[in-house]
C-alpha positions in Angstrom: -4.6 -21.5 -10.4 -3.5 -18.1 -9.7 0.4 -16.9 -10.1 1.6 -14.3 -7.9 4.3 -11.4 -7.6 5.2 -8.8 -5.0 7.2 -5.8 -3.3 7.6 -4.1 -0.8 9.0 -0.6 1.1 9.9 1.0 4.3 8.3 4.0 4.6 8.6 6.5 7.7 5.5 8.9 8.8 3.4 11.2 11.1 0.1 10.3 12.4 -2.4 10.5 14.8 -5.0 8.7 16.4 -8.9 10.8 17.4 -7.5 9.5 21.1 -6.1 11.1 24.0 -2.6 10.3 25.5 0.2 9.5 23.1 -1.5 7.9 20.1 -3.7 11.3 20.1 -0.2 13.4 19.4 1.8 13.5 16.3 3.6 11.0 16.4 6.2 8.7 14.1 5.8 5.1 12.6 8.3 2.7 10.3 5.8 1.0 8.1 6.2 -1.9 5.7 4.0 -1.7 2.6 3.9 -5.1 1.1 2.6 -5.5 -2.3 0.9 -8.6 -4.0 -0.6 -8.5 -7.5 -2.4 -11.8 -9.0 -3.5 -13.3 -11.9 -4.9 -16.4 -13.3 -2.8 -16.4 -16.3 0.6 -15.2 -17.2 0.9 -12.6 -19.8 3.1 -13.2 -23.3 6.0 -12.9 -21.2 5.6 -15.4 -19.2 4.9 -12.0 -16.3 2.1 -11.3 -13.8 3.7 -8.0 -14.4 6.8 -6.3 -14.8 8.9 -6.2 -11.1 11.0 -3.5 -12.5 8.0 -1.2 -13.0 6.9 -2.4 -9.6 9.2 -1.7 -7.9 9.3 2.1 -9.7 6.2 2.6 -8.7 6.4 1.5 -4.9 9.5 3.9 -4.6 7.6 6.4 -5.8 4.7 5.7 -3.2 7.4 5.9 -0.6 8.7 9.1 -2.0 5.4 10.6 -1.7 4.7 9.7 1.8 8.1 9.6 3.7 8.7 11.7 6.6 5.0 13.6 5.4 2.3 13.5 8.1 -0.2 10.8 7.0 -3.4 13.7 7.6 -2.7 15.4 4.7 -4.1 12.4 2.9 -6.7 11.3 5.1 -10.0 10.6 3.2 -12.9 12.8 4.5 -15.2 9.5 6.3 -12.0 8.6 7.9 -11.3 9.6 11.6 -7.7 8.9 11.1 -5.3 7.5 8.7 -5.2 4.1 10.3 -3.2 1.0 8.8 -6.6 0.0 7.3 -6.8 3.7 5.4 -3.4 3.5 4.3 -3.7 0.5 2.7 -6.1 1.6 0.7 -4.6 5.1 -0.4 -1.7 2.7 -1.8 -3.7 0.3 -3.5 -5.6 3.0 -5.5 -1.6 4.9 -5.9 -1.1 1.2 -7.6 -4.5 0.0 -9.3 -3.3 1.4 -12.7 -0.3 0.0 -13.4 -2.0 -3.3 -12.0 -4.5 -2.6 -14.6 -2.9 -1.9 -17.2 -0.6 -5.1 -16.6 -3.7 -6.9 -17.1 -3.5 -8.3 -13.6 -6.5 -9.2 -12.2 -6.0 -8.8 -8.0 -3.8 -6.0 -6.1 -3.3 -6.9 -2.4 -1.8 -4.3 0.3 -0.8 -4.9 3.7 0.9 -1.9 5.9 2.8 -3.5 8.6 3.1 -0.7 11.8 4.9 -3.2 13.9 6.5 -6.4 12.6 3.9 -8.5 13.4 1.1 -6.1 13.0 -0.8 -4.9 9.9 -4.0 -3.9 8.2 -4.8 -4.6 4.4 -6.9 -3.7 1.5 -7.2 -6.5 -1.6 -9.2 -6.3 -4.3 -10.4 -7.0 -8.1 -8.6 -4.0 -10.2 -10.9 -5.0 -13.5 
C-alpha cells in the first residue's frame, strides 16, 4: 500500500535544442511541472506531507525558473536542458523537503505540450 499527494505549476522558459532550425534557436515553452511524493505509511498526522509546504516550495521552483533561459542551469554531461534534465533539476530543488517529510518517493514529470512529458522518480532515503 502506498498513499500519494501532489502539485503542480506553470512555469514559462528559454531553451534550446544542440539542432539546427528552430528548436536550435532560443526559443520559449509553457511547462507543467507535476509533482508526486509517496509513502507507505502516513505520518502522525495522518500526512504524506504537508500540501501547504508543497505547494511553497513548487512556487518557489517556478520563481526561480520563469521567464529565465533553462542553459543557465544545464548540468555539464547534458547537451541541452531537455524535459528529461528538467525533471531532474526539480526533483533534486524538492528531495529535502520530501525528506525531511519522511516520504519515501518524489516523482516529476515536465509536461512541454499537454500531452507530452519527460520524468524523473526516485527513492529520496
Amino acid at each position: 500500500m502506498t498513499y500519494e499527494v501532489g502539485d503542480s505549476v506553470d512555469v514559462h522558459a528559454l531553451h534550446r535544442m544542440p539542432v539546427e532550425g528552430p528548436e536550435g534557436e532560443l526559443h520559449g515553452h509553457d511547462y507543467r511541472v507535476e509533482v508526486a511524493i509517496a509513502r507507505d505509511e502516513l505520518d502522525e498526522r495522518g500526512m504524506v506531507v504537508d500540501l501547504e509546504q508543497l505547494d511553497t516550495e513548487l512556487k518557489a521552483v517556478r520563481a526561480e525558473l520563469d521567464g529565465r533561459d533553462l542553459e543557465l542551469l544545464r548540468p555539464a554531461e547534458a547537451e541541452a536542458v531537455t524535459v528529461e534534465v528538467l525533471a531532474r533539476w526539480v526533483w533534486d530543488r524538492l528531495a529535502p523537503l520530501v525528506l525531511a517529510s519522511g516520504a519515501g518517493e518524489l516523482s516529476v514529470r515536465v509536461y512541454e505540450t499537454p500531452v507530452a512529458f519527460g520524468g524523473y522518480r526516485a527513492s529520496v532515503s
